[in-house]
C-alpha positions in Angstrom: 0.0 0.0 0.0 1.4 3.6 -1.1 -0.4 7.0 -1.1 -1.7 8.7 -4.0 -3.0 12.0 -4.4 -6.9 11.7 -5.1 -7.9 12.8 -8.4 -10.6 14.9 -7.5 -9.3 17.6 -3.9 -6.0 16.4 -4.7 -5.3 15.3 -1.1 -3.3 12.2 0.2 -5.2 8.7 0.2 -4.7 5.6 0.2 -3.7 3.2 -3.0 -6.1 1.4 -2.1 -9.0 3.5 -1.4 -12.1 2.6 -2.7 -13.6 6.1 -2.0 -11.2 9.1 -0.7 -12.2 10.0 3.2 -11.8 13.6 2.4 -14.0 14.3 -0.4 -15.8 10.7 -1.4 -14.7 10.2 -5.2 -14.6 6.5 -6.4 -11.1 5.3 -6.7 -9.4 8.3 -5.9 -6.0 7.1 -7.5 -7.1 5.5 -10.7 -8.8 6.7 -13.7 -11.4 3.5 -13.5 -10.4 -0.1 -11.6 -10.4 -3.3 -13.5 -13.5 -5.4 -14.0 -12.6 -8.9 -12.8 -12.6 -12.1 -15.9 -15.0 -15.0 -15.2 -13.3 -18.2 -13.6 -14.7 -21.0 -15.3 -15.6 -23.2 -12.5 -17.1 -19.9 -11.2 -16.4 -16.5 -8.9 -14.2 -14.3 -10.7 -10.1 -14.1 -11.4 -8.4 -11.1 -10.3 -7.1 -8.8 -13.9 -4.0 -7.6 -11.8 -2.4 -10.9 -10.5 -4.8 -13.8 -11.8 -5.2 -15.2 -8.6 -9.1 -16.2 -7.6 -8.6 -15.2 -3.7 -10.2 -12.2 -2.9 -12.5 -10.6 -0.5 -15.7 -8.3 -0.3 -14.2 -4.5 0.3 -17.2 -2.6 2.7 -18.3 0.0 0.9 -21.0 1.4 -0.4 -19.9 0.0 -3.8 -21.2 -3.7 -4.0 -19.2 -5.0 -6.2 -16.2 -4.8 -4.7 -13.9 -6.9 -4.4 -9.9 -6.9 -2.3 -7.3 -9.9 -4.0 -5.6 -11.4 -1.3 -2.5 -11.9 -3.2 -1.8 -8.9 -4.6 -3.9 -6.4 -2.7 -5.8 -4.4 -5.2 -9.5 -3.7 -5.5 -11.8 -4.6 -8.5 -14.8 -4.4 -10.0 -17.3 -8.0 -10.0 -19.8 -7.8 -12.5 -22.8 -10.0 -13.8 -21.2 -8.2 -17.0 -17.9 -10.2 -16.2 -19.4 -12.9 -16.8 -21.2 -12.7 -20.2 -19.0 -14.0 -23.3 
């Protein structure tokens, strides 16, 4: 984990973030976070590392999801999982 300056009040936050405390953007350090692939056998596969070990992040954002591995949030989607 490193700090970033949030895109929006341009204050210190988190890489990891989901939301910056100070002024409640979405993914304060990115442009947009990546929408997780499909596993086949089911859940979803993590499009920084690959791994399939993650966790829910609490936010108000749902689809959230925290790899284990690597440590960086993602997007699950029904979307993810159309062809």
């Amino acid at each position: 984990m490193s700090l970033v300056t949030c895109k929006e009040c341009k204050k210190q936050v988190s890489s990891l973030a989901p939301i910056c405390p100070h002024c409640g953007v979405q993914y304060p350090g990115s442009d947009k976070p990546l929408i997780a692939k499909s596993a086949p056998e089911g859940g979803f596969i993590c499009p920084y590392c690959d791994a399939q070990d993650y966790a829910p992040v609490s936010s108000s954002l749902t689809y959230n999801r925290k790899c284990r591995i690597c440590g960086n949030i993602f997007i699950t989607s029904h979307l993810a999982s159309l062809p």
